[in-house]
CHARMM internal coordinates of N, CA and C (Angstrom, degrees):
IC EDIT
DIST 1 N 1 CA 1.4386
DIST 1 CA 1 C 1.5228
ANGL 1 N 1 CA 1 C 109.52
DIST 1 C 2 N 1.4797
ANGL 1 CA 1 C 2 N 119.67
DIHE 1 N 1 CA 1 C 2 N 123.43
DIST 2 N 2 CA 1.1866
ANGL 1 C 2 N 2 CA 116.89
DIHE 1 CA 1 C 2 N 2 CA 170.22
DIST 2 CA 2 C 1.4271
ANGL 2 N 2 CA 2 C 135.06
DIHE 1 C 2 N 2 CA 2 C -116.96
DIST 2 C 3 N 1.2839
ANGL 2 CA 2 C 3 N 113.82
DIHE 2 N 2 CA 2 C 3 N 116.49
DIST 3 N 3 CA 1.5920
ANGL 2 C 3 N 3 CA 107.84
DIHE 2 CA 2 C 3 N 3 CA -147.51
DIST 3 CA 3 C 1.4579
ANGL 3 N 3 CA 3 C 113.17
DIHE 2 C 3 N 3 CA 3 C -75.48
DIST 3 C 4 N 1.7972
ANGL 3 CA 3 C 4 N 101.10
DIHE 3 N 3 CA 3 C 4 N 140.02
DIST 4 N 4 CA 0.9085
ANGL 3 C 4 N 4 CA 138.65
DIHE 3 CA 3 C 4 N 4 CA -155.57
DIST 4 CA 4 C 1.9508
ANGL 4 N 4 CA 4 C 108.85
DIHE 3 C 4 N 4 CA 4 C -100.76
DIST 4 C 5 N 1.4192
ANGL 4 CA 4 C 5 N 113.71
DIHE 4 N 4 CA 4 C 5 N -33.09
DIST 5 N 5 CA 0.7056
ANGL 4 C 5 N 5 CA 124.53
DIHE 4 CA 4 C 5 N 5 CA -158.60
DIST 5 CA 5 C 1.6963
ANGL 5 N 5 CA 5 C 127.05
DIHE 4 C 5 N 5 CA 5 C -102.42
DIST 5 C 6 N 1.7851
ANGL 5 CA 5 C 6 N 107.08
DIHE 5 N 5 CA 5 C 6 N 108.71
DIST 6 N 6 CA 1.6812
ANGL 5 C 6 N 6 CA 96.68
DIHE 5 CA 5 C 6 N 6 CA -168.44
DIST 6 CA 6 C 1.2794
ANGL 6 N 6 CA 6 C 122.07
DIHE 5 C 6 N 6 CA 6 C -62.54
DIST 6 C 7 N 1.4241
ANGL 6 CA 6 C 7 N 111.37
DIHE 6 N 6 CA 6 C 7 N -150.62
DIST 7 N 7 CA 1.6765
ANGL 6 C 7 N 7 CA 120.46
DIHE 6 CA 6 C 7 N 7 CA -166.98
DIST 7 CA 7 C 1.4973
ANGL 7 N 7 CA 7 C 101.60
DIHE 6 C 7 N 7 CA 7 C -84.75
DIST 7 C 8 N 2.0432
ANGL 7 CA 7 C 8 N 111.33
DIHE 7 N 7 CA 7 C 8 N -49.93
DIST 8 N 8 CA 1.0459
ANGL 7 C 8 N 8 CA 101.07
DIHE 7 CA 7 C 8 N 8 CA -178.95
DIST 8 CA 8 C 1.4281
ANGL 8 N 8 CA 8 C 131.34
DIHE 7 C 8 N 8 CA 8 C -89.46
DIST 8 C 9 N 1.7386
ANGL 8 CA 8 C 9 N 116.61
DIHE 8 N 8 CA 8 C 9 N -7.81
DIST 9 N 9 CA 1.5702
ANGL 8 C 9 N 9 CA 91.13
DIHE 8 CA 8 C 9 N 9 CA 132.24
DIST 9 CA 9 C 1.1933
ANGL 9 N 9 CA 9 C 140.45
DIHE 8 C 9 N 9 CA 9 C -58.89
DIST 9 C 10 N 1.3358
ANGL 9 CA 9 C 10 N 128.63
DIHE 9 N 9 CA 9 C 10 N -86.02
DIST 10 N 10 CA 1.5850
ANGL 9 C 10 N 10 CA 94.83
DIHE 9 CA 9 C 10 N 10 CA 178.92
DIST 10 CA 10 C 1.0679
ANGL 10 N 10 CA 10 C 144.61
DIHE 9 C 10 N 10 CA 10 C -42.99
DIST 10 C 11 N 1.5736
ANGL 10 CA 10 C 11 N 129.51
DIHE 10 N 10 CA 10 C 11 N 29.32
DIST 11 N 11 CA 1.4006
ANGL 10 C 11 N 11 CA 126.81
DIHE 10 CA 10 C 11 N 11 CA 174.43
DIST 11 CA 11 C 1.5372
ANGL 11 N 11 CA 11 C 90.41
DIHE 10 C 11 N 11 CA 11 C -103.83
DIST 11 C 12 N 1.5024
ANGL 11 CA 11 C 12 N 110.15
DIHE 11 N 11 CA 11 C 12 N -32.57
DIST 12 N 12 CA 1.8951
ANGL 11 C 12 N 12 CA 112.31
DIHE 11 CA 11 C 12 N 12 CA -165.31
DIST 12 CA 12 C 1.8884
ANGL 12 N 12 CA 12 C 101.20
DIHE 11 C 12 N 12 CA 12 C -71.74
DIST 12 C 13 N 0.7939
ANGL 12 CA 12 C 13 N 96.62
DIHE 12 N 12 CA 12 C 13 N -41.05
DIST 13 N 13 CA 1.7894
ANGL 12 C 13 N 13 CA 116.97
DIHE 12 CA 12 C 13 N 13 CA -175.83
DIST 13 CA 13 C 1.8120
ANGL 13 N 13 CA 13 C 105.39
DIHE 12 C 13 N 13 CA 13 C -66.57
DIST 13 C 14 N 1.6443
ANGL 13 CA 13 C 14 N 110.13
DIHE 13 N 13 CA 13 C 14 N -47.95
DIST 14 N 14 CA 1.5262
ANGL 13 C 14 N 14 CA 100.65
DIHE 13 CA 13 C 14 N 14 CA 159.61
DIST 14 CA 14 C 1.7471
ANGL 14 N 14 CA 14 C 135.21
DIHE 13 C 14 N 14 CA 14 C -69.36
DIST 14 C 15 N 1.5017
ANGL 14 CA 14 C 15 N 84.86
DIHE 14 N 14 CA 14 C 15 N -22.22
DIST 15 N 15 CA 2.0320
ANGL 14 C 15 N 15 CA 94.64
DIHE 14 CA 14 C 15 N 15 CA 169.49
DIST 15 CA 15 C 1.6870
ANGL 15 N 15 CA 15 C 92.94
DIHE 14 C 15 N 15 CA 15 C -72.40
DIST 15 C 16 N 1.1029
ANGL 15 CA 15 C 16 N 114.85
DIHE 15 N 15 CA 15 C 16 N -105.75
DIST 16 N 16 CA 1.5884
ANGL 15 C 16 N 16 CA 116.99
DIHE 15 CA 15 C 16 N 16 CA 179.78
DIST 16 CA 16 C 1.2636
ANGL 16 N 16 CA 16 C 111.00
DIHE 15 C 16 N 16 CA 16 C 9.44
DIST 16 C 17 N 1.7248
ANGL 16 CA 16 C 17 N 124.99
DIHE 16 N 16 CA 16 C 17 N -52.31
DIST 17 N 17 CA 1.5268
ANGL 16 C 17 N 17 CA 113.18
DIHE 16 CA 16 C 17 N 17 CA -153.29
DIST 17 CA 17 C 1.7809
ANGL 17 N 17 CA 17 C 83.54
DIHE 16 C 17 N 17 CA 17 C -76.47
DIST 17 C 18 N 1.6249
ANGL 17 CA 17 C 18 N 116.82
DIHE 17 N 17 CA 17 C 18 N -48.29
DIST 18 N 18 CA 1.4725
ANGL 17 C 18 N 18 CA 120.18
DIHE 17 CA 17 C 18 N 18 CA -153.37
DIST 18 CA 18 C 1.9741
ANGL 18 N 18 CA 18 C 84.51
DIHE 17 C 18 N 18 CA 18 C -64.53
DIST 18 C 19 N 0.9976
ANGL 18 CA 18 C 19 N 120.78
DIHE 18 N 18 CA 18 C 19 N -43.94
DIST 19 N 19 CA 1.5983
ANGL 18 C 19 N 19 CA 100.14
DIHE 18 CA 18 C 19 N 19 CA -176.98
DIST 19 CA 19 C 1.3162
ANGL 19 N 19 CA 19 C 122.35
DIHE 18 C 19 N 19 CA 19 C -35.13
DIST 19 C 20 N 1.3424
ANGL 19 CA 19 C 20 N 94.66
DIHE 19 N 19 CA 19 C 20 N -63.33
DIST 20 N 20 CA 1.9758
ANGL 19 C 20 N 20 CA 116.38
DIHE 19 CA 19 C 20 N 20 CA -176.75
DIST 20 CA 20 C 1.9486
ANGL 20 N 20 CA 20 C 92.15
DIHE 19 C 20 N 20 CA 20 C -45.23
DIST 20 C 21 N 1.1513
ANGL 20 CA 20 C 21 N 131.07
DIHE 20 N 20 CA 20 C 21 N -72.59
DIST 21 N 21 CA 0.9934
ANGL 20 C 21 N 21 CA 126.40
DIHE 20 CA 20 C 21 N 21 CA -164.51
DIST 21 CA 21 C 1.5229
ANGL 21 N 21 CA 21 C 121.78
DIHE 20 C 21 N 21 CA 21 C -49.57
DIST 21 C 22 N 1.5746
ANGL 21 CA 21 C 22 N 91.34
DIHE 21 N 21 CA 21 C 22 N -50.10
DIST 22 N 22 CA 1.7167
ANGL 21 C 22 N 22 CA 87.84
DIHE 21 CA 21 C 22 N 22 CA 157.61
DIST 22 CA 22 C 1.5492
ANGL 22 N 22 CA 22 C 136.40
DIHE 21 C 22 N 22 CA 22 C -51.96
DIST 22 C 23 N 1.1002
ANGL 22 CA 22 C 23 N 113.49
DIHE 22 N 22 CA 22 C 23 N -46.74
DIST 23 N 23 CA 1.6465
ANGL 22 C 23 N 23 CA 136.51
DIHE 22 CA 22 C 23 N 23 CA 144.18
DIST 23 CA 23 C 1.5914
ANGL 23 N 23 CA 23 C 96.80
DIHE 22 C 23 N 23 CA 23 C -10.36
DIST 23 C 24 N 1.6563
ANGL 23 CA 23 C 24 N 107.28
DIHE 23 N 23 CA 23 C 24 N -96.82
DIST 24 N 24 CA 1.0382
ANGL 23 C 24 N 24 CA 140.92
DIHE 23 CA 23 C 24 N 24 CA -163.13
DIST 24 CA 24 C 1.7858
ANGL 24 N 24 CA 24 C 104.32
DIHE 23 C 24 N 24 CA 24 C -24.37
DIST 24 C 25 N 1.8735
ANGL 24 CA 24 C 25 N 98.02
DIHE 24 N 24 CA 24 C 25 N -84.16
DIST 25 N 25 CA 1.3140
ANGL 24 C 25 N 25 CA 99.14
DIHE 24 CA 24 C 25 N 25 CA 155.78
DIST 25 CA 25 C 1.2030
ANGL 25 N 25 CA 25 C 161.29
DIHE 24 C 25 N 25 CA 25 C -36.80
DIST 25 C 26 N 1.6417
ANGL 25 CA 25 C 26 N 112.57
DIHE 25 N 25 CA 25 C 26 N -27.43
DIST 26 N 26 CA 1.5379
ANGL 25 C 26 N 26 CA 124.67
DIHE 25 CA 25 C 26 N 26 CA 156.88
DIST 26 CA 26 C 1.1214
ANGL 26 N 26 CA 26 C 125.49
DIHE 25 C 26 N 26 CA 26 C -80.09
DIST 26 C 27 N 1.5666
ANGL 26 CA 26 C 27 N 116.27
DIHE 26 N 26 CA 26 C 27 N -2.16
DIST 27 N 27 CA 1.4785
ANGL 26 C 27 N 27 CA 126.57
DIHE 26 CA 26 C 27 N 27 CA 175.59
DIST 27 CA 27 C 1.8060
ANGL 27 N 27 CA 27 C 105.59
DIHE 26 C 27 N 27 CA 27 C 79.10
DIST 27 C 28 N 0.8961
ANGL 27 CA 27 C 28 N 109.74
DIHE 27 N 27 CA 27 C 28 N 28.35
DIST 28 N 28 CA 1.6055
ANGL 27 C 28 N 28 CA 100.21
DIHE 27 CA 27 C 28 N 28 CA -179.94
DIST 28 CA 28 C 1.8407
ANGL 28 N 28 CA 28 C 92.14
DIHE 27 C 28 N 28 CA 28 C -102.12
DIST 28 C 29 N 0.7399
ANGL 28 CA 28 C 29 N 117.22
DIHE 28 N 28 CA 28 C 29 N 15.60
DIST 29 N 29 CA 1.8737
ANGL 28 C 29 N 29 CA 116.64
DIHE 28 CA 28 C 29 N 29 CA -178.11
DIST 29 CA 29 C 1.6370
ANGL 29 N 29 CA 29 C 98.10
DIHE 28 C 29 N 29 CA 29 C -149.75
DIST 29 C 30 N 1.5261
ANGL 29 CA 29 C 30 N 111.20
DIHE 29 N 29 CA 29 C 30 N 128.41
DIST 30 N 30 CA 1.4500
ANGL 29 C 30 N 30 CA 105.19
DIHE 29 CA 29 C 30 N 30 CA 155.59
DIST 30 CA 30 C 1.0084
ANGL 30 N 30 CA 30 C 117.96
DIHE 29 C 30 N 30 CA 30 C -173.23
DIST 30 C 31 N 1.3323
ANGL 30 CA 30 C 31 N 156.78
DIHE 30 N 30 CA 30 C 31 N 178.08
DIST 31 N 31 CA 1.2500
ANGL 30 C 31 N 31 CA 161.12
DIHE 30 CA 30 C 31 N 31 CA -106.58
DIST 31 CA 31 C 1.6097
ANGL 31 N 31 CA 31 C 131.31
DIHE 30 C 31 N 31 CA 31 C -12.78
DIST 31 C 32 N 1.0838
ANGL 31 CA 31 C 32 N 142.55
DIHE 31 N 31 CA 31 C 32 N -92.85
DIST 32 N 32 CA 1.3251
ANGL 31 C 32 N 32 CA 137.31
DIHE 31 CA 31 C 32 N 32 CA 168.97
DIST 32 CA 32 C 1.8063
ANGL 32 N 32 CA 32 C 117.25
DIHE 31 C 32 N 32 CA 32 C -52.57
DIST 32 C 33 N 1.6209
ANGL 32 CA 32 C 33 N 80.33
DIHE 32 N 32 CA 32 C 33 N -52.55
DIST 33 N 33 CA 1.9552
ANGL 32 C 33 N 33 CA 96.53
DIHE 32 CA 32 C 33 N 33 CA -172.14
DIST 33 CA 33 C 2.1819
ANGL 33 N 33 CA 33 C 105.94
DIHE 32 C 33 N 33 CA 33 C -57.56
DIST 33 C 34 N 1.6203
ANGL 33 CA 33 C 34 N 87.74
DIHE 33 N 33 CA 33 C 34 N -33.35
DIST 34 N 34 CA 1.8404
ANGL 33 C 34 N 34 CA 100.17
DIHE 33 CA 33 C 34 N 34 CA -166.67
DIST 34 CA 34 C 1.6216
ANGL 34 N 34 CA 34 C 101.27
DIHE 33 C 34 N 34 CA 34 C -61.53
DIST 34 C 35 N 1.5468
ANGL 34 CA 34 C 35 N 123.58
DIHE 34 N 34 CA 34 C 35 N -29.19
DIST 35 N 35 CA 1.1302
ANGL 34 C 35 N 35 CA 141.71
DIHE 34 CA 34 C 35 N 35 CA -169.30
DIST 35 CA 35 C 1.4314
ANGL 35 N 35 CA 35 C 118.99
DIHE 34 C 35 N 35 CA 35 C -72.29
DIST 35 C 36 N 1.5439
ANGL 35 CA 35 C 36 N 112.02
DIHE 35 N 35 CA 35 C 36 N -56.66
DIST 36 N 36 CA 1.4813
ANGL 35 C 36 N 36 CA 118.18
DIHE 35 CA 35 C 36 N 36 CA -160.02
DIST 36 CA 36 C 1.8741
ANGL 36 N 36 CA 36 C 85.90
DIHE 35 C 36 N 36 CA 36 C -95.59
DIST 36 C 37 N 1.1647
ANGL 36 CA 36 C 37 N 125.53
DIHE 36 N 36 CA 36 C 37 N -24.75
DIST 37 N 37 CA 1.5435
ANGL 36 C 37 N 37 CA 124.67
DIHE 36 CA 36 C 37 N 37 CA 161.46
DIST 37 CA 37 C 1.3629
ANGL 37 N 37 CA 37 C 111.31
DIHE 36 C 37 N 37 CA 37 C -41.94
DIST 37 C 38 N 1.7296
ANGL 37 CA 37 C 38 N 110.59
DIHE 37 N 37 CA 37 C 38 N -70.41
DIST 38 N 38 CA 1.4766
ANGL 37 C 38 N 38 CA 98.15
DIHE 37 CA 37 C 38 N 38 CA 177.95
DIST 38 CA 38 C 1.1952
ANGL 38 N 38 CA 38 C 135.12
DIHE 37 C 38 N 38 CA 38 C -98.65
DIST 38 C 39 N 1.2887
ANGL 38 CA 38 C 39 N 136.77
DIHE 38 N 38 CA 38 C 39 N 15.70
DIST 39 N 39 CA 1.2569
ANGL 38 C 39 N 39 CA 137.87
DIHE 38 CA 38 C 39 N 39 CA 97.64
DIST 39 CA 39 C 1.7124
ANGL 39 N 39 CA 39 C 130.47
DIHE 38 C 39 N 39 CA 39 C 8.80
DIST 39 C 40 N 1.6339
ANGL 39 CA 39 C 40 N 90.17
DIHE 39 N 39 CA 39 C 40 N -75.45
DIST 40 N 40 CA 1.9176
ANGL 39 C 40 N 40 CA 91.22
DIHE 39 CA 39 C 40 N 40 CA 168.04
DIST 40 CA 40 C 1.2859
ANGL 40 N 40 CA 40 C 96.92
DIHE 39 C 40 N 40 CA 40 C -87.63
DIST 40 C 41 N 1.2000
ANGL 40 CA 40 C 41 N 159.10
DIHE 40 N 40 CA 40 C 41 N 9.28
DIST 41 N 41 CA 1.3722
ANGL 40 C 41 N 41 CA 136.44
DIHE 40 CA 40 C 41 N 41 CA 158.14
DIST 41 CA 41 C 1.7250
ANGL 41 N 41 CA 41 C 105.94
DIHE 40 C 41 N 41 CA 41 C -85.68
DIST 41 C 42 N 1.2469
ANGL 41 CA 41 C 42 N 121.80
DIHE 41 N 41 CA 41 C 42 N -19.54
DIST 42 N 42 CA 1.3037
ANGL 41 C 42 N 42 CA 121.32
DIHE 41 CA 41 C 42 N 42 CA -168.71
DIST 42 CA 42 C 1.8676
ANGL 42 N 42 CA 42 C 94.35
DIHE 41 C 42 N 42 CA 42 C -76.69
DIST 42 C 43 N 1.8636
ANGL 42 CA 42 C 43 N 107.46
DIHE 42 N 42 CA 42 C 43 N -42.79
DIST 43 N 43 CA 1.3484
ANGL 42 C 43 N 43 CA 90.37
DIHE 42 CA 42 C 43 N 43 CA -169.89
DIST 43 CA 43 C 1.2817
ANGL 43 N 43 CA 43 C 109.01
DIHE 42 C 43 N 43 CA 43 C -89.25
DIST 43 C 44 N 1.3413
ANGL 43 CA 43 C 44 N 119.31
DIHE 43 N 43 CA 43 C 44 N -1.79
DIST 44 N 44 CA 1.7985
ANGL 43 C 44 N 44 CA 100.70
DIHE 43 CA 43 C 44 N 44 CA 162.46
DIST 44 CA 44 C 1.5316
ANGL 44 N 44 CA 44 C 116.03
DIHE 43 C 44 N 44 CA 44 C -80.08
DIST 44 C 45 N 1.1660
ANGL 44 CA 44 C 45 N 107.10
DIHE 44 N 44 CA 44 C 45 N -0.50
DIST 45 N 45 CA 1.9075
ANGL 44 C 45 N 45 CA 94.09
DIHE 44 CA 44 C 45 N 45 CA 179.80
DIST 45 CA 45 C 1.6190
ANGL 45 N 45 CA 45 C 89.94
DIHE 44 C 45 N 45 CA 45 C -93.06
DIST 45 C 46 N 1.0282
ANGL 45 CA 45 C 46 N 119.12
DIHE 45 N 45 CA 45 C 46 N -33.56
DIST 46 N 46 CA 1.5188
ANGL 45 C 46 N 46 CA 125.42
DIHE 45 CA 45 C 46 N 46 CA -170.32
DIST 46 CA 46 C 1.4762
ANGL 46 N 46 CA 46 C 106.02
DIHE 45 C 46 N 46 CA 46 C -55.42
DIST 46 C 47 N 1.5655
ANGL 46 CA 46 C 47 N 107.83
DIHE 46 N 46 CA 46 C 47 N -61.92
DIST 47 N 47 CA 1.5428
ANGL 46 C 47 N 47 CA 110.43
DIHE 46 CA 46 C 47 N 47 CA 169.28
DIST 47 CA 47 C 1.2515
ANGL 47 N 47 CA 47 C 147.11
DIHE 46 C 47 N 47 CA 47 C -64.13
DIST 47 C 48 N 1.8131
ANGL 47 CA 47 C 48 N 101.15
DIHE 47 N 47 CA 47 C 48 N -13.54
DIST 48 N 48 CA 1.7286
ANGL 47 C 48 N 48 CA 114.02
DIHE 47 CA 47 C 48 N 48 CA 169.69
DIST 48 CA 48 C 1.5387
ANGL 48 N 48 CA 48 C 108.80
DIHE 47 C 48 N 48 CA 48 C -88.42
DIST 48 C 49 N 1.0589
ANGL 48 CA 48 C 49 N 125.76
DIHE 48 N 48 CA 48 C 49 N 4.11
DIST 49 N 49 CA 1.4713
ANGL 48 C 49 N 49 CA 140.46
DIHE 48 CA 48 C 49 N 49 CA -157.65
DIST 49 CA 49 C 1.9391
ANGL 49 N 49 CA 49 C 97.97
DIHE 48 C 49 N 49 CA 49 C -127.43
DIST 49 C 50 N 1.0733
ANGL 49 CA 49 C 50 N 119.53
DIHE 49 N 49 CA 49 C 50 N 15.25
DIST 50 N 50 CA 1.3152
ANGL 49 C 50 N 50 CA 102.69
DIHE 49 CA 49 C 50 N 50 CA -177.22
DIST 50 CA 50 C 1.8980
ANGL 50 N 50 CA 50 C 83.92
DIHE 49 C 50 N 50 CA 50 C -176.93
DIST 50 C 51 N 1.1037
ANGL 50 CA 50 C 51 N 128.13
DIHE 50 N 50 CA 50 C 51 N 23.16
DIST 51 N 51 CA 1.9488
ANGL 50 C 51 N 51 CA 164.45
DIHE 50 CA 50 C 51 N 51 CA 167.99
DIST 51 CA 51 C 1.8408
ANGL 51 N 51 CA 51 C 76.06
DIHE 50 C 51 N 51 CA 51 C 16.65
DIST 51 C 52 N 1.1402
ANGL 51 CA 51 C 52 N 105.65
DIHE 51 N 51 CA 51 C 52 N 53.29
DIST 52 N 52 CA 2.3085
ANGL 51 C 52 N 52 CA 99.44
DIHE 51 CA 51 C 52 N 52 CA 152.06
DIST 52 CA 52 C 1.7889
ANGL 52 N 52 CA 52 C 87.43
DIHE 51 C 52 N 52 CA 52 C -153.69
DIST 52 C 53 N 1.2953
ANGL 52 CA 52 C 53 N 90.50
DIHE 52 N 52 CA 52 C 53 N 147.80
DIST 53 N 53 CA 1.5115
ANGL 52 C 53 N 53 CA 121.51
DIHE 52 CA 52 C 53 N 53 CA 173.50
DIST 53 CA 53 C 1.5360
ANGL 53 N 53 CA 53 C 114.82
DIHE 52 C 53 N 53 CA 53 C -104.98
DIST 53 C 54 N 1.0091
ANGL 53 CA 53 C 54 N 157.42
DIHE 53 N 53 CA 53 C 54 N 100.39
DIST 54 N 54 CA 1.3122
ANGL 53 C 54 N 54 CA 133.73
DIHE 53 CA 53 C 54 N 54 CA -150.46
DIST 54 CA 54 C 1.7183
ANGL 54 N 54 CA 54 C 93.83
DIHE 53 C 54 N 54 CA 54 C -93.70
DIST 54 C 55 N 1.0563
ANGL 54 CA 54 C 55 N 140.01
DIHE 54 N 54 CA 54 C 55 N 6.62
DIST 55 N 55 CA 1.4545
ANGL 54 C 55 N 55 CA 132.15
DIHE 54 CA 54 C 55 N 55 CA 174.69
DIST 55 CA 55 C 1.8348
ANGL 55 N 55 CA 55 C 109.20
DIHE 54 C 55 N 55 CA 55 C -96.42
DIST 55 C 56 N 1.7904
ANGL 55 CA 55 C 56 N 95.68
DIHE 55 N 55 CA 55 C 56 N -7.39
DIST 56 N 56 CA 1.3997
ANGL 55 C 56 N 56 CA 94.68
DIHE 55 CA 55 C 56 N 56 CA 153.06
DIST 56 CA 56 C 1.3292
ANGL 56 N 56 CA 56 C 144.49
DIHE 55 C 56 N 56 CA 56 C -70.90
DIST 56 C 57 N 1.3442
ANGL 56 CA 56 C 57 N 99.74
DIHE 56 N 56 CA 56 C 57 N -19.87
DIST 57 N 57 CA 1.5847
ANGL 56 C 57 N 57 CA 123.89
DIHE 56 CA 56 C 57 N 57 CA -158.23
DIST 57 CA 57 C 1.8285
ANGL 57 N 57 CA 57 C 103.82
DIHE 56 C 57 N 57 CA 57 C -62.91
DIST 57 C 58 N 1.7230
ANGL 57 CA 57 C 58 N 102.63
DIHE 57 N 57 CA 57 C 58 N -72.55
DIST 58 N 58 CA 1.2792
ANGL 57 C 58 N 58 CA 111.22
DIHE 57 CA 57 C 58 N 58 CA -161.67
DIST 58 CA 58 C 2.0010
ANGL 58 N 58 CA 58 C 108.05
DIHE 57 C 58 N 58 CA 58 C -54.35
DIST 58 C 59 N 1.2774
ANGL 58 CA 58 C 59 N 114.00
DIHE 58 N 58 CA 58 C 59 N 10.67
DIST 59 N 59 CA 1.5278
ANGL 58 C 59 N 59 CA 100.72
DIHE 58 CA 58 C 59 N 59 CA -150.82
DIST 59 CA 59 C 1.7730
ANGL 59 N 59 CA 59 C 73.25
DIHE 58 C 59 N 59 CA 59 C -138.28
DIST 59 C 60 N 1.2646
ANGL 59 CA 59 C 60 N 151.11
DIHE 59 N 59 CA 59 C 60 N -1.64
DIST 60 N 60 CA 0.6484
ANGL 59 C 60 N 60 CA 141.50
DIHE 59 CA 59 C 60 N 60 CA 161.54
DIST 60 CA 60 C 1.9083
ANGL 60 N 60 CA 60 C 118.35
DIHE 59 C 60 N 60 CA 60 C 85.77
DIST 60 C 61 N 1.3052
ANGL 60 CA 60 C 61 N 106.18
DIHE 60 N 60 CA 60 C 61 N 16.28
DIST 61 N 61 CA 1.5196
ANGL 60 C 61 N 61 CA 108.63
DIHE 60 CA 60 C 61 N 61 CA -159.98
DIST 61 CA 61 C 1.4968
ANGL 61 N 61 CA 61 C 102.00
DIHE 60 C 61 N 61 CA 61 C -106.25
DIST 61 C 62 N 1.3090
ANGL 61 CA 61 C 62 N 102.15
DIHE 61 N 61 CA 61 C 62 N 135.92
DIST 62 N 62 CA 1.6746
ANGL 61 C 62 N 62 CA 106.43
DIHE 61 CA 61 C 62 N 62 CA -175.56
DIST 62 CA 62 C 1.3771
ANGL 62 N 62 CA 62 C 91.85
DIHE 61 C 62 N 62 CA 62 C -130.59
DIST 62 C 63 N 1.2894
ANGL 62 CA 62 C 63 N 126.95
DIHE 62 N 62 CA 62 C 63 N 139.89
DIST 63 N 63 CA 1.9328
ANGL 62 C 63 N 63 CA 132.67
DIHE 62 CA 62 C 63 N 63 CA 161.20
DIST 63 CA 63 C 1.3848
ANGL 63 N 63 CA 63 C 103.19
DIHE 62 C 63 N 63 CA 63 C -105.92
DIST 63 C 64 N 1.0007
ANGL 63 CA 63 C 64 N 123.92
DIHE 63 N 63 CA 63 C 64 N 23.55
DIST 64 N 64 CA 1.6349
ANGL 63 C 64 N 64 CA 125.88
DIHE 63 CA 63 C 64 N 64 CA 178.53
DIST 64 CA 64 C 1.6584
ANGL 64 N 64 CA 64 C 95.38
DIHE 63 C 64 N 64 CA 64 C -85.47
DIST 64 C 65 N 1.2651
ANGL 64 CA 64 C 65 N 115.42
DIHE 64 N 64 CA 64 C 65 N 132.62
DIST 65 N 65 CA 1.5828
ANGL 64 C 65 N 65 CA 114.03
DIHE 64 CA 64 C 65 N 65 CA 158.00
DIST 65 CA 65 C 1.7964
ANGL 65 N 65 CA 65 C 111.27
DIHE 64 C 65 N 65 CA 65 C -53.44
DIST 65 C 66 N 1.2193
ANGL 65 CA 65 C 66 N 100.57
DIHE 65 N 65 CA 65 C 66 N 155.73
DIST 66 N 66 CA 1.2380
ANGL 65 C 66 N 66 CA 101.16
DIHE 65 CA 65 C 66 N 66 CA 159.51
DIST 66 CA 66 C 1.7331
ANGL 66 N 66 CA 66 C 132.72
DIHE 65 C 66 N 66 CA 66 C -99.84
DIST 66 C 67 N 0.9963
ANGL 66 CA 66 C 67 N 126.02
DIHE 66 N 66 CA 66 C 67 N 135.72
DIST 67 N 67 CA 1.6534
ANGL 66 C 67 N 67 CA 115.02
DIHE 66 CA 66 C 67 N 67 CA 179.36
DIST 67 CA 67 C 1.4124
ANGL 67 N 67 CA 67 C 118.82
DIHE 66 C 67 N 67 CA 67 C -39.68
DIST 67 C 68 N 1.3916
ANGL 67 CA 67 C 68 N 111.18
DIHE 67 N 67 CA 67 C 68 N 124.46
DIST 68 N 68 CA 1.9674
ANGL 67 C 68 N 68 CA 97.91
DIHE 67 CA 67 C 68 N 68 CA 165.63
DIST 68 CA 68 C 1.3612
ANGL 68 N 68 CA 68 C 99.22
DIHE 67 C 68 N 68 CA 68 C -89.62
DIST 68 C 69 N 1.2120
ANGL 68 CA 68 C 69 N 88.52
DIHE 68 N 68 CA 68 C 69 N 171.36
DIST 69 N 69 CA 2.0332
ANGL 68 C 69 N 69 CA 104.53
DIHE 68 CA 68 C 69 N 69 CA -174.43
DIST 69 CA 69 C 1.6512
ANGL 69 N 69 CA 69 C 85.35
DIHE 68 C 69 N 69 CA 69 C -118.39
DIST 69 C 70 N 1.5681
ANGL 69 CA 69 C 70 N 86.42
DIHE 69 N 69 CA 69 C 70 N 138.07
DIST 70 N 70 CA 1.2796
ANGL 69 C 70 N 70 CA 109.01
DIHE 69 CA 69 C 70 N 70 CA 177.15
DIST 70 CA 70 C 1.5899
ANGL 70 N 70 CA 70 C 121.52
DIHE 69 C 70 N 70 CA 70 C -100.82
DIST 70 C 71 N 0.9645
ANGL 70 CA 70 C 71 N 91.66
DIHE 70 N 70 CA 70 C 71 N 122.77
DIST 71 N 71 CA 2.1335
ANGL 70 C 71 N 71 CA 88.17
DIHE 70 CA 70 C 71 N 71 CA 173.67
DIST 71 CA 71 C 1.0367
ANGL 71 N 71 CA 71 C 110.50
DIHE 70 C 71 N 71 CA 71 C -71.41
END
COOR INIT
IC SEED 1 N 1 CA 1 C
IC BUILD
């Protein structure tokens, strides 16, 4: 796996998951919706934590900077 994924995605993907949870806990989210929410919040912490998305792959999109080469 070669990561695909920049800094400021996974910072947007770690807010989102902590939203849902906040959500979750204040009761403004719950039953079916509270589920498939954290669900995708589980796999965006999963995926900023290991920086590849695999729904990046087939489409070819990486937000990772690329290295400059230095003289």
């Amino acid at each position: 796996m070669k990561a695909n994924m920049g800094t400021a995605d996974k910072i947007i993907r770690i807010l989102l998951a902590i939203s849902v949870g906040i959500l979750y806990y204040a009761g403004v989210i719950s039953g079916t919706l509270a589920v498939i929410l954290g669900v995708l919040a589980a796999v965006f912490i999963a995926t900023s934590f290991i920086s590849f998305c695999p729904l990046y792959l087939p489409f070819g999109i990486s937000t990772k900077r690329k290295a400059t080469e230095q003289k």
